[in-house]
N, C-alpha and C positions, 0 to 999 in steps of 0.2 A: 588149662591155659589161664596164665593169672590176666586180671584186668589190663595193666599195662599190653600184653599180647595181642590180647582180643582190641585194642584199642588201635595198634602199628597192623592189624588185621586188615582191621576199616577201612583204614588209611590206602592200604594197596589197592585196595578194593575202586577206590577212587581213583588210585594212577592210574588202574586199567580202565575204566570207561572214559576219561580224558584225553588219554594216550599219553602219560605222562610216564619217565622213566624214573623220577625223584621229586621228591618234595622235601623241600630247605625249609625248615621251623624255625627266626631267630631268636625267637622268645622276647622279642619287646613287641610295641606298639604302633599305632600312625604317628610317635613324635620322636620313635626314638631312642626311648627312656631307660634308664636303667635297671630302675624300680616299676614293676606294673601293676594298676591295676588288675583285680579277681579277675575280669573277664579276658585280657593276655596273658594270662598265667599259660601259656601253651606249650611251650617245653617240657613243666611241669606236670601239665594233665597227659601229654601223650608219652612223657617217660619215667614218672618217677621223681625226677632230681627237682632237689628244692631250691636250688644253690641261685645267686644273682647273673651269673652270668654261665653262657653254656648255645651251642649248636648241634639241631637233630639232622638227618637227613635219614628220609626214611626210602627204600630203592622197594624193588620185586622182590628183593633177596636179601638186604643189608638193613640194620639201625645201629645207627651209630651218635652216639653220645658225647661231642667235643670238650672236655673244660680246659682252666688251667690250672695252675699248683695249686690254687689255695681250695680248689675241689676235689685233688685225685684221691684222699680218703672217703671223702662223702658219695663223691658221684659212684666210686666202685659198691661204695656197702647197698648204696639207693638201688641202685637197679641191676643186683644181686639177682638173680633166678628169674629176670626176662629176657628177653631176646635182642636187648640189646648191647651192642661191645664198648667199650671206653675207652675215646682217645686223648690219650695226655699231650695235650699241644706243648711244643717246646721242647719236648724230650727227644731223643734220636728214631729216626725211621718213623715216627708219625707226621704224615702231610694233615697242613690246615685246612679246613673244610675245603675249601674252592681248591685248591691243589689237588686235592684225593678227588673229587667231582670227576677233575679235569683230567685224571691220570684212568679214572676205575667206570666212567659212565659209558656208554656206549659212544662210537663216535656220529655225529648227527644226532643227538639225543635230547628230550628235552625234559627241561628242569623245569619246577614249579614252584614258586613261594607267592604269597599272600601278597599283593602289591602295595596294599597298605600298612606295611611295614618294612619296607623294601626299600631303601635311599636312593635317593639317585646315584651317590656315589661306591654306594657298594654294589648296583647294579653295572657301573660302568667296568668297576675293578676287576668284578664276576666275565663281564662279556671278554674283558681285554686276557684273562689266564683262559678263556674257552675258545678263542679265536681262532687256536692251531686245528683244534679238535670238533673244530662248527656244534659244540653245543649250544643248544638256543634257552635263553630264558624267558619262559611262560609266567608273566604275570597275570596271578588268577585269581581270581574272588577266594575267601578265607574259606576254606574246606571245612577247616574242622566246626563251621558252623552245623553242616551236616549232622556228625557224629555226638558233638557235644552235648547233649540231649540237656544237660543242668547247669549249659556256663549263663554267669551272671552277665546282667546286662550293660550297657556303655553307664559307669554312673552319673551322680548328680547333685553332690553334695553342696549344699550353702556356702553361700560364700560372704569372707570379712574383708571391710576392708582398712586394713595397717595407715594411719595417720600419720602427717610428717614428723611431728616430734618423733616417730619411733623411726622411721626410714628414710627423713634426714631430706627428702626430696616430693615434691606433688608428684601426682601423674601428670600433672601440665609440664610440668617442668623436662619430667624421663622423657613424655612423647617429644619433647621440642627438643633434647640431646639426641634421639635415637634420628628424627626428619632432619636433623643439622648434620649427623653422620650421611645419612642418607642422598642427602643433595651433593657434600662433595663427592661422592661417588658417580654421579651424573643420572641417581633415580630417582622419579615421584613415587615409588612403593616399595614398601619392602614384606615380606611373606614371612614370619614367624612362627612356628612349627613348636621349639623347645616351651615345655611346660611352664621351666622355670623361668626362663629368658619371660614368656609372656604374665609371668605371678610378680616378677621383677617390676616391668616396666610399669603396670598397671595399680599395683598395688592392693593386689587384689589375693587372698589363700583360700583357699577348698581342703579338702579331705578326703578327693579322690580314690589318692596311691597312699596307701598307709605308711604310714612313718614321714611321708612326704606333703605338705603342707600345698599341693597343687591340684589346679584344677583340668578337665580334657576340655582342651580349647583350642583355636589356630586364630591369630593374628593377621589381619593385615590390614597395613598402615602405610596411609597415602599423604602428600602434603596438605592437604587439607584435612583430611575426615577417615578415621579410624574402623572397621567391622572385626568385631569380638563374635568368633564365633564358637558357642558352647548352649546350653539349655537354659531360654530367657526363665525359666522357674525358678532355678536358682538364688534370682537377687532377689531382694525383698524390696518391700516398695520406696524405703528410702535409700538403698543403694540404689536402687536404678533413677531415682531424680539423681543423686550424689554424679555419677558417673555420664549421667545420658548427654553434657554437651563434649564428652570427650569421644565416645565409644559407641557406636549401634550394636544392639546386642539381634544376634541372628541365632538360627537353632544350631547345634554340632553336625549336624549332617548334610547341614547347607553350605557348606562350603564351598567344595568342588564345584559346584554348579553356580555360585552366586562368585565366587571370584573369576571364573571364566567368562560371567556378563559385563564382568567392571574392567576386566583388565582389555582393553584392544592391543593389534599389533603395533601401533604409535609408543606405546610405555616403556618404562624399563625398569626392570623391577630386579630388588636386590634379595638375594635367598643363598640359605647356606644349605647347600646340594648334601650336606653328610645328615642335613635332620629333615628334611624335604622328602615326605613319600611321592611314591610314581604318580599316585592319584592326584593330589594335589599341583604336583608339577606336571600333568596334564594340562590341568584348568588355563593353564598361562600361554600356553599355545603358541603366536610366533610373536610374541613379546619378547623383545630384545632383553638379554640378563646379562646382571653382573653377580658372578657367587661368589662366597668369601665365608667366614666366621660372624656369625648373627652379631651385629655393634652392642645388642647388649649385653650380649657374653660377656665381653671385655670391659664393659659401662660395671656391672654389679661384679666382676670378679675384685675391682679394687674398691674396698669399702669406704665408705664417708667417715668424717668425725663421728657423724651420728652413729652410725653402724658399729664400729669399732667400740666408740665407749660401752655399748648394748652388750655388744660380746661381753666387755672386761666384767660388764655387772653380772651376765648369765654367766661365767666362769667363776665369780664370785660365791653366788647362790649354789652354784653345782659344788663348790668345793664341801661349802656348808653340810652340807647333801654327803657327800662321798664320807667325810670324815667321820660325822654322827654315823654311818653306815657301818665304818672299817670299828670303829671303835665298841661298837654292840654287836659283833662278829666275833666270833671265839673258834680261833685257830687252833687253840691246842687241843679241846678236848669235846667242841661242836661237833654234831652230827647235821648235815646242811644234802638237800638234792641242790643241782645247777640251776631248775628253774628258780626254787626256792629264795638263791640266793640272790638272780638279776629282780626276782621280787620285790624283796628285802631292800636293795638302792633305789628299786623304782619307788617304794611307799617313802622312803626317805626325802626324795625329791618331789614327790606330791605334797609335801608337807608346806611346801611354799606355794602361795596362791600363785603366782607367779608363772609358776611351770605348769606347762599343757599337757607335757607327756613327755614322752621318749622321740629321741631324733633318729630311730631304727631299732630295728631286734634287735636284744642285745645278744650278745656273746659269752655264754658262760661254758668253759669249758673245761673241765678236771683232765687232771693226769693224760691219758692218753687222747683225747678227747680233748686237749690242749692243742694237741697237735696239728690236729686241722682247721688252720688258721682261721675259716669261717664258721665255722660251726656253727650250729643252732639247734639246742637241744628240743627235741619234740619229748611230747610224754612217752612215749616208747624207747627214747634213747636217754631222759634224765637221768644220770649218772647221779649216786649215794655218794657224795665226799666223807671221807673219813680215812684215818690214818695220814700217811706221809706224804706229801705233793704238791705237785703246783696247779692253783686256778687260773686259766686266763680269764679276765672279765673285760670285756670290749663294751660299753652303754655309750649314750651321749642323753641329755635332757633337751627339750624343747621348752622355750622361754618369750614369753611377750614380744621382749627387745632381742634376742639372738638363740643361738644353742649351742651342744657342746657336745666334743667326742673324746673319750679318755680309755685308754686300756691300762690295768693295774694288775701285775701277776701278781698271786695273794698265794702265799708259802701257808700249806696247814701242816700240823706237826711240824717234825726237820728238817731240814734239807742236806741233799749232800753234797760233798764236794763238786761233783758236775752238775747242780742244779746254778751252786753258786758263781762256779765260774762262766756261764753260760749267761747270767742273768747279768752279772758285771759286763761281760764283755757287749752287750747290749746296748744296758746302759751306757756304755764309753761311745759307743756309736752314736745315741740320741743327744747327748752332752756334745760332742762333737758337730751335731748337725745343727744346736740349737746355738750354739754359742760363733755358729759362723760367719768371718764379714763377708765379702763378696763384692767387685766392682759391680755399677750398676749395667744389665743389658744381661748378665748371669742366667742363663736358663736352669731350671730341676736339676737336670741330667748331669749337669756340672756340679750339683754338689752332693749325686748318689752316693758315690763310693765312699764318704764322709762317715754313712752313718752302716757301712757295709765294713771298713776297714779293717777293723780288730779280729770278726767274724772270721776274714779274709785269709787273715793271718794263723788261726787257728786250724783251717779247712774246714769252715763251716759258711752258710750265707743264710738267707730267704731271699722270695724269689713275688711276692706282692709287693706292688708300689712302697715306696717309704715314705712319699708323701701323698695326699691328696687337697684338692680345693676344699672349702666350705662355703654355704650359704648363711647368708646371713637372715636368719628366719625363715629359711628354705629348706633344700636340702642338704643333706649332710656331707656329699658330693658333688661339687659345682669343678668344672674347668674356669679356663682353658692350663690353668697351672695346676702340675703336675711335680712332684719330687720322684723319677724310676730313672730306669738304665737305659729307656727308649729316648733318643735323638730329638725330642719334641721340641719346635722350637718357637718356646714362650717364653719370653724374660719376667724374672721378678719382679712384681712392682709395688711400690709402697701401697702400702692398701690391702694387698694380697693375704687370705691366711690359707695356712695349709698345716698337715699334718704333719708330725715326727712322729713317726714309728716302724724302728727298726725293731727283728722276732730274728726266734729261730723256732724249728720245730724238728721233731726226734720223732717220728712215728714209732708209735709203740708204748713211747716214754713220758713226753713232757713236752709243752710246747712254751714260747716264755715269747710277750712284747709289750714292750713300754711305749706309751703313745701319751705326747702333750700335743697341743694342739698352740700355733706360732704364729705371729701375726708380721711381714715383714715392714722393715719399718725405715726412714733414713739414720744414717750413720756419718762415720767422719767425710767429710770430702777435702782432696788432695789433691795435686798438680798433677793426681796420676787420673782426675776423676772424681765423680760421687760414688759412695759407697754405702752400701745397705747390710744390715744384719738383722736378728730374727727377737722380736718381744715375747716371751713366752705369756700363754695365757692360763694357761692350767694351772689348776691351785689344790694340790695333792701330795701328799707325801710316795716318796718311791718306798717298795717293800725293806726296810733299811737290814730286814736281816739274812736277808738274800745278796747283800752287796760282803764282797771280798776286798776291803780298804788294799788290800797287798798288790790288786792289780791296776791300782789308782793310781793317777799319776799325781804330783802334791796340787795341781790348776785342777785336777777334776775333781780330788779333794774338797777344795776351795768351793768349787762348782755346786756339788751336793750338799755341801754344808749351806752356802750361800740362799741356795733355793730353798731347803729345808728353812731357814730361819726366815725366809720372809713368806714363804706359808704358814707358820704360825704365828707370824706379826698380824697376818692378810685375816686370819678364822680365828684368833684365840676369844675375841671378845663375840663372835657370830654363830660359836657352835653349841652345843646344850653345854651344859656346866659338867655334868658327867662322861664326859667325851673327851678334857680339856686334858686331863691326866694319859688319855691315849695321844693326842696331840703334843702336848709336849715330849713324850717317850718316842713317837716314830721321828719325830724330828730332831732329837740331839744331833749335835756333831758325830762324825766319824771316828 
């Protein structure tokens, strides 16, 4: 029996002395989060998969492994020879967890997940698809406490704290926008869950969740007086004078109990029900509520002067970085592993004091191993580059004042005709989505098919977001904007940056995505309205011999050439002197 078995073993073992007919894993935390900390890595420990997103449900009889595309090659190879099956959400004849629950559980049956990772609003979603079928859901203490004999504990990393010059705003200042939101709402409190939401407002980064610049904490912020709560160890003694007329710093595990003594039924308190665990929205008891989208979601989704400029510098430095990187890179006749090579950009970007690290694992992925669009090469899957093909490289850097997210398919040896027309017709999709105007009030969703169209036209697509948010000094993933084919409905707004990256992938073959990263910005305004389009902020040359000029139109031409010549306007004087010869060569005209 491999470990993974012996471990969905335990697990039943536990439905049966509870009287439990399933147990739901979401693989996140009490906030949420995308990225988790070592010690919610739960998905992970009880199946195999490494991947960022995914849902287990473990029955008497069934494990079952949810993801979606940008997993179905990783999740099937990962957990290869256990017991459990894989469901490709999206595809035909697979139902999404809650669906299958509700179609395959018994009827009066009950389900069990961890309540401290359980939202309110996905418990609501859960009860309303079980209603027909009277399944009940058991919110239960974390089980796999039991079984995990070696999981690490809740962390505690130190924390800095980011000065206005870099973040454009005090904490006096965010607490007195987010209580200004908060009052016309008609509450004296508001409950704050999101990681980043509370690393925003505060001003405050840890090093929790790797890659991710956060610390575990829960907010709550009343018109008068603030409680932080996380491990008072953490500050050091002159953060905690720095902070203490803003913030009472309480332990992480006081919450629950310390916010159900402050809050009475007279309050009314504002909470956003999709980052809210059951345990904490216990505490609040019959306090009147108003739910919605945390204010500072929306507050730091659009960036300040300060912000913005931070980015243009960290995109600056990153190019620096990338270019000395591409140019001591030998395509034709280099022998390189995948790790090797996200290596290799990482020590290039260490080279500036400047940058902390990486904004996420990066993504190096050869030839076939391109293909699945998240990949993350472990030392048992390091893939030898050598001969003909394409590298996907996905990195971003982390930087003082911002960071960066870039993907550059890197052609070694030749390419062939369908690497090239593949990789054009991509690019025509990203040209397309960067160079778009847009009246103002324009949601994502309204300009997907932008950077899909060519693809379209070919019978080819992908099927990951084309855009996503950034943080600014945060995470590499911030909402509430989004660029995908889901109906979300966020407008653009000036401030906003997000990603451009349209892929394709060929299982078997080759995977190909160009990713800059866009900052939205205003534009012309006219008797039809104000109108917005997109600043690019990436400063990189595209693989220029992987583009096909024949399927160029003469504006996208123009396009490539345009951006080519003011990336080496941007780095010719900032990049080592032996590099400048590779920069100018990737950069010619078409």
């Amino acid at each position: 029996m491999s470990l993974v078995d012996e471990r969905v073993a335990a697990m039943r073992t536990i439905l049966v002395r509870e009287g439990l007919d399933g147990y739901l894993i979401n693989g996140t935390d009490p906030h949420q989060s995308e990225y988790v900390c070592p010690r919610w890595r739960s998905r992970e420990w009880i199946s195999g998969f490494t991947g960022s997103a995914g849902t287990v449900l473990i029955t008497k009889d069934e494990a079952l492994l949810w993801v979606d595309s940008r997993y179905f090659i990783q999740g099937s190879e990962q957990i290869k020879n256990s017991c459990f099956t894989l469901m490709k959400l999206d595809t035909p004849n697979v139902l999404e967890p809650t669906a299958w629950i509700a179609a395959n559980l018994i009827e009066k049956g009950k389900l069990g997940i961890d309540a401290a990772t359980l939202s309110v609003t996905a418990k609501k979603n859960m009860e309303e698809v079980f209603a027909d079928r009277a399944i009940e859901i058991v919110p239960s203490p974390d089980y796999l406490d039991e079984i995990w004999t070696d999981r690490m504990p809740v962390p505690s990393s130190s924390l800095l704290e980011l000065e206005a010059n870099v973040v454009g705003f005090t904490i006096v200042q965010k607490l007195t926008m987010v209580r200004l939101a908060m009052v016309q709402k008609g509450c004296n409190y508001t409950l704050i869950s999101s990681l980043d939401d509370i690393a925003w407002v505060t001003n405050l980064r840890g090093s929790d969740v790797p890659y991710n610049p956060v610390f575990l904490s829960f907010l709550l912020l009343g018109t008068n007086k603030a409680w932080l709560f996380t491990d008072p160890a953490r500050f050091s003694s002159d953060l905690q004078k720095s902070i203490a007329e803003n913030l009472e710093i309480l332990p992480y595990d006081a919450a629950q109990a310390t916010i159900a003594s402050i809050i009475t039924e007279d309050d009314s308190v504002y909470l956003n029900p999709d980052k809210t665990n059951l345990l904490l929205f216990s505490a609040l008891g019959t306090a009147k509520q108003v739910q919605g989208r945390d204010f500072t979601t929306d507050l730091k989704a659009c960036k300040n002067d300060t912000e913005l400029e931070g980015m243009r510098r960290a995109h600056l430095l990153d190019g620096v970085a990338l270019v000395n990187f591409l140019a001591h890179l030998d395509t034709e006749k280099g022998t390189y592993h995948e790790i090797e090579v996200s290596n290799l950009l990482k020590e290039q970007r260490m080279k500036n004091s400047q940058c902390i690290g990486e904004s996420f694992a990066p993504i190096s992925g050869w030839a076939e191993h391109g293909a699945m669009c998240h990949y993350s090469a472990t030392s048992e899957s390091d893939s030898l580059i050598e001969g003909n093909g394409l590298l996907v490289l996905d990195t971003g850097g982390m930087y003082e004042f911002g960071l960066t997210d870039i993907t550059r398919t890197i052609l070694f040896g030749n390419a062939t005709e369908e690497m090239k027309r593949d990789y054009t017709l991509v690019l025509k999709g990203n040209l397309a989505l960067a160079s778009s105007r847009f009246p103002e009030g324009t949601c994502g969703y309204q300009l997907d098919a932008l950077a899909k169209q060519y693809l379209w036209q070919n019978g080819m697509s992908f099927f990951h977001g084309t855009g996503h948010g950034l943080g600014f000094r945060l995470n590499v993933h911030e909402g509430p904007q989004v660029i995908n084919a889901r109906p979300i409905n966020v407008p653009l707004k000036k401030g906003m940056i997000l990603s451009d990256e349209p892929g394709v992938y060929k299982e078997g073959k080759h995977g190909i995505r160009i990713e800059n990263i866009v900052a939205v910005r205003e534009d012309i305004k006219t008797e039809f309205g104000q109108f917005l389009s997109f600043e690019v902020l990436t400063i990189c040359p595209f693989e220029r011999k992987l583009i096909d000029k024949n399927l160029l139109s003469e504006s996208e031409l123009a396009m490539v050439n345009n951006y080519h010549r003011w990336v080496y306007e941007e780095l010719k004087d900032l990049v080592e002197a032996e590099s400048v010869s590779y920069l100018k060569q990737a950069t010619l005209p078409l």
